[in-house]
Each structure stands twice: as structure tokens, then as C-alpha cells.
N, C-alpha and C positions, 0 to 999 in steps of 0.2 A: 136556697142553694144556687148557686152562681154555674154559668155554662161551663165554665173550666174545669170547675170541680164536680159540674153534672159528668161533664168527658171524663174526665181522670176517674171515677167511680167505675163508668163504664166500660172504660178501657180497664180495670181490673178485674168484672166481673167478667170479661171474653178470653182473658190471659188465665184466671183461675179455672175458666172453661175447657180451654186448649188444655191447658193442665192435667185434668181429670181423663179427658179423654184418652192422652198420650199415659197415663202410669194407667189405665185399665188394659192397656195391652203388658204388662207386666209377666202375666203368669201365663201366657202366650209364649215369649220367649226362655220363661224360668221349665218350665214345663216341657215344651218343645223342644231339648238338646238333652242329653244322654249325660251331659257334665254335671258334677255334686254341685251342693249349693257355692258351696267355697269357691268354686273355679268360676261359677257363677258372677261369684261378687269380685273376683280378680279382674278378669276381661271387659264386666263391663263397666269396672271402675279405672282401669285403664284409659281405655279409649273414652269412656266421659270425661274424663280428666284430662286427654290432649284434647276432645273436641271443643270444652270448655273453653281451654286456654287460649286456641286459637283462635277462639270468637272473641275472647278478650281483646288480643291483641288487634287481630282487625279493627276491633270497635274503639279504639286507642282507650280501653277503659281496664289496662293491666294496672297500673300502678293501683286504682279506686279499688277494683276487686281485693288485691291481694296486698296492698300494702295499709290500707285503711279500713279495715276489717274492724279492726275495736274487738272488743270482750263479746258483744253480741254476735259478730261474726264468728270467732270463732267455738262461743255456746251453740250455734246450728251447723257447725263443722261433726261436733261432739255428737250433738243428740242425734243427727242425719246420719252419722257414722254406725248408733247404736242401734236405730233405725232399719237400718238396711241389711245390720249384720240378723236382725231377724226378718226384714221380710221375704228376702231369700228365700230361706230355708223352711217358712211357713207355706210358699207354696209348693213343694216337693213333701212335706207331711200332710199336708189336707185341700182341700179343693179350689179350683178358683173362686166359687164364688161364696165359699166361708170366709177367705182371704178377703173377698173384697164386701160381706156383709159384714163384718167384725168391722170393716174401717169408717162405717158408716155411724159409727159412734162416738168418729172424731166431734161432731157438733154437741155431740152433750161435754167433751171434755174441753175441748177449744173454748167452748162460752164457761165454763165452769173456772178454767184458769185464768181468762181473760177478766173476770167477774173478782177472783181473787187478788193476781196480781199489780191488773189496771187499772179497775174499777171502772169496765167498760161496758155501760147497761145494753142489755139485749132488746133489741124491741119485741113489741106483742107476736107479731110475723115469725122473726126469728124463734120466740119462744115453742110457738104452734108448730112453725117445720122441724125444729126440732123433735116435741114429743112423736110427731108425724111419723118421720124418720125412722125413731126409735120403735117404734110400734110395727114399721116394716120389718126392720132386722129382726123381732118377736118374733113377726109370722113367717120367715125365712129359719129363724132358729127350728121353730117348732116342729118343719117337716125335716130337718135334720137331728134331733135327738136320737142319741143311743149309736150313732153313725158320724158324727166328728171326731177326728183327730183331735186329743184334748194340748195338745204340746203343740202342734200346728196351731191351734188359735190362739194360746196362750200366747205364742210366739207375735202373730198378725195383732193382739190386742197390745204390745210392747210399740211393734211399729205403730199403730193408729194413735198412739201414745205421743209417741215421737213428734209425729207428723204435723200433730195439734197443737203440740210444745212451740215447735216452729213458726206454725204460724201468730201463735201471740207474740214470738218476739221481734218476726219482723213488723207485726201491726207497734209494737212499743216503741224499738227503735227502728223508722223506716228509712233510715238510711244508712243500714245497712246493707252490703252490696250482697248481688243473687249469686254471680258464678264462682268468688271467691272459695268462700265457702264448699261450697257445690264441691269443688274440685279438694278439697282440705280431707272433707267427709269421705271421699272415693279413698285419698293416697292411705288416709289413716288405717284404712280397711286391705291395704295391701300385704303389711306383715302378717297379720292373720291368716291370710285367704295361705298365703306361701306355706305358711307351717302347721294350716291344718287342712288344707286341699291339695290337689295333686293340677291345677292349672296347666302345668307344660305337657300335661298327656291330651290337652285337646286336640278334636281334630282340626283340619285348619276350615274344614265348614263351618262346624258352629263358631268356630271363632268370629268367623264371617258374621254369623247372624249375632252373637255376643257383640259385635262392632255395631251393628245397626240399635242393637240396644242400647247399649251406652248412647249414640247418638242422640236416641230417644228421648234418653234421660238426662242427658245435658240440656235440650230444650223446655223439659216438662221443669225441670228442678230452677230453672231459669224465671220461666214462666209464671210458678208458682208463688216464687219469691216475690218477683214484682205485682204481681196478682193480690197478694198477700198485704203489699202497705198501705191498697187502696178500697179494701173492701175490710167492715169491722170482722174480727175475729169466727165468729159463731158462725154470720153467713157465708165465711170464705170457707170454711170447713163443710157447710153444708153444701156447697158447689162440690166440693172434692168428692158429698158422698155419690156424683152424678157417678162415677168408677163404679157403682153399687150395682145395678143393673148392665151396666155396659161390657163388665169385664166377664160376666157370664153366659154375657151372647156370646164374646167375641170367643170363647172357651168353646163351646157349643158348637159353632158355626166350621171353626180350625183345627180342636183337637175332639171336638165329635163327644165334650162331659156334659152331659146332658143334666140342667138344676130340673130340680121337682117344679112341679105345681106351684107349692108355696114361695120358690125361690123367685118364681115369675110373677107372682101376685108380690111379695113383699118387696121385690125392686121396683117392682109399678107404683106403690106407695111412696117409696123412698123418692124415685123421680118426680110424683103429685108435690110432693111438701120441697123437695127443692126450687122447684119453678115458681110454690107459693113464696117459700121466703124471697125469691129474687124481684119478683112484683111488690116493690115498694116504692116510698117515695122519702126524700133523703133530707131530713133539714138543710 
């Protein structure tokens, strides 16, 4: 492996890091305003979609984002749009950190699509953090039986869906651009949020804090993407499950929803087998 492309690995697994951290504050801000999910997904697909663009523009990389998108770009406009119109409203039916255990099983589907449609071999590492992983969300499930929302996970198991879909097709075609998109997925989710939320009744606080979200997610959604072309498929999804254990501190810590036992042992697992798969070493 060449130092360039040792850097370039590396610099994807710190961007898919940033990533993870920045969408485990999610259900922090979905949770913490009084507004339905729909107004939700208005606001802060709004202001992600101007803060986007303006980083575009800054970065002289509007024409790249938005006019050289390709088919691939706009398939993660689509599935990000489908994405979000449920993760939303998966955290307003069930908990944060079923929300964000459910998403830790992007690495079984990420490698499973990646497997099918690229024929992009998992190594031994990735194989073991995976089952790892998987065996966390078990023990996580376990102390939540008989007490999930089944329509809230249902919902979270669509977006983890989504999320994974994405990431193989930026690892397929990688050069496709990150904010283009980004911004396609938000506007798309506009008409809906209009005709089936009530958006203009916010107050202008949360709208406040709806601004800082979108911000958020103009950077996470950025991140991700470029995060995504530089790390294989399976691993980059296993970095994303770091949001596993994080996003139910950060629930815990600000809105005072305390996970079980098992939720703290099973994201301590999940965190074990992320760290294993990242120790490796890279042809």
C-alpha cells in the first residue's frame, strides 16, 4: 500500500468518524422540539440545503456537485430522501437508542450489497466486527423486548437500509459528488413535509435549533460521502455503527432517557468490534 493511498484510507476512516459522531446527535434535536416529524424534516432540510450550497459555492465546486451528478448521484438523492423521510419520525415513535441500535446493522447489509453488487470481498476483521456488532444489537434487543415501538423500528430498520444502500454506491462509483446530492435529498422531502406537516406553525426557537440541525447535517452528510469512497463498504458502515453507543449517551446525558443495562453493555460490544475492524492493515 503506498503512503498516498495509506493517507487517503485514513483520511476516510476520520471523515467517516466525524460522520458518525455528528448523525448520533440526531435524536437529540428530533426529540428536543415540540415540532411533528414532518416540520422536522422541513426545517432541517431547508437550511441543509442552503448551508450546503453555500459551501459549494465557496468551494468553487457548484457546477461538480450539482451539474455532474450522473445517475449515481441522483440514486443517493432518492434513497437519502427515502431515508430520512423515515428516520425522522422513527425517533418521535421509539427511543434513541433503538433508533440508533437498529442502525448498527448497516454492516451486515452494506457488506451483504457490496458482496452482491460489486463483488467486494469482506476481509476476516470486517467479517468478525461485523458478527460482533451484530451480537451487540442482540444484547441490546434483548433488554428491550415486549417495550419497542414496532412501527418506530420498522421505520429506523428502512433508514439503516438506506444508509447502507449509499454507502455502496458511493464506494462503486466514487466520484460521485457528496453535497449535490445532499441537497436533492433535502428539496425532494420538501413537498411532503408541506402537505403533510404544519412547518409554518414553528416557533422561531426551534426553528433556531432546526437551523443548527440542518447545519449538522450538511456536514455529517458531506463527510460521509467522502468518507465513504475511501474506506470498503462493510468497514465504512461499521464506523457509522460508532452512533450505536453514542447516541444514547448523548439522549441520557440532554434529554435525561436513560438505556438499560443491556443497552450499555451491547453498545460497549458494538464499540469493541468497531475499533477491531479499524485495526487493520490494507494491501
Amino acid at each position: 500500500m503506498t503512503t498516498q493511498t495509506r493517507s487517503d484510507y485514513s483520511l476516510g476512516v476520520i471523515l467517516l468518524v466525524a460522520a458518525a459522531v455528528t448523525y448520533s446527535s440526531a435524536g437529540i434535536f428530533t426529540k428536543g422540539v415540540v415540532a411533528g416529524a414532518w416540520a422536522v424534516i422541513f426545517w432541517r432540510g431547508v437550511f441543509a440545503a442552503g448551508f450546503t450550497t453555500l459551501w459549494t459555492v465557496q468551494q468553487g465546486t457548484f457546477k461538480h456537485n450539482f451539474f455532474e451528478m450522473k445517475k449515481s448521484g441522483w440514486a443517493v438523492g432518492v434513497i437519502g430522501a427515502l431515508g430520512t423521510a423515515a428516520f425522522i419520525p422513527a425517533f418521535k415513535l421509539t427511543s434513541v437508542a433503538n433508533v440508533a441500535l437498529i442502525y448498527a446493522v448497516a454492516p451486515l447489509i452494506a457488506a451483504a450489497l457490496a458482496w452482491i453488487f460489486i463483488g467486494e470481498r469482506m476481509t476476516t476483521k470486517t467479517v468478525i466486527g461485523t458478527i460482533a456488532a451484530f451480537l451487540g444489537v442482540l444484547v441490546i434487543v434483548s433488554g428491550s423486548v415486549g417495550a419497542v415501538n414496532l412501527q418506530g423500528d420498522l421505520l429506523a430498520l428502512v433508514m439503516t437500509t438506506a444508509m447502507a444502500t449509499i454507502m455502496v454506491i458511493y464506494r462503486k462509483y466514487p466520484h460521485t459528488p457528496g453535497a449535490g446530492p445532499s441537497v436533492i435529498q433535502s428539496m425532494f422531502l420538501i413537498p411532503p413535509a408541506l402537505l403533510l406537516g404544519t412547518p409554518f406553525s414553528t416557533s422561531p426557537v426551534e426553528i433556531g435549533v432546526l437551523a443548527a440541525f440542518g447545519l449538522l447535517f450538511a456536514i455529517a452528510s458531506v463527510t460521509l460521502a467522502e468518507g465513504s469512497k475511501r474506506v470498503p463498504s462493510g468497514q465504512a458502515a461499521l464506523i457509522g455503527a460508532l452512533e450505536t453507543p453514542l447516541a444514547p449517551l448523548l439522549a441520557f446525558l440532554i434529554l435525561s432517557e436513560a438505556p438499560s443495562v443491556t443497552t450499555f453493555v451491547g453498545g460497549l460490544i458494538v464499540l469493541v468490534a468497531v475499533l477491531f475492524s479499524m485495526n487493520q492493515k490494507r494491501d
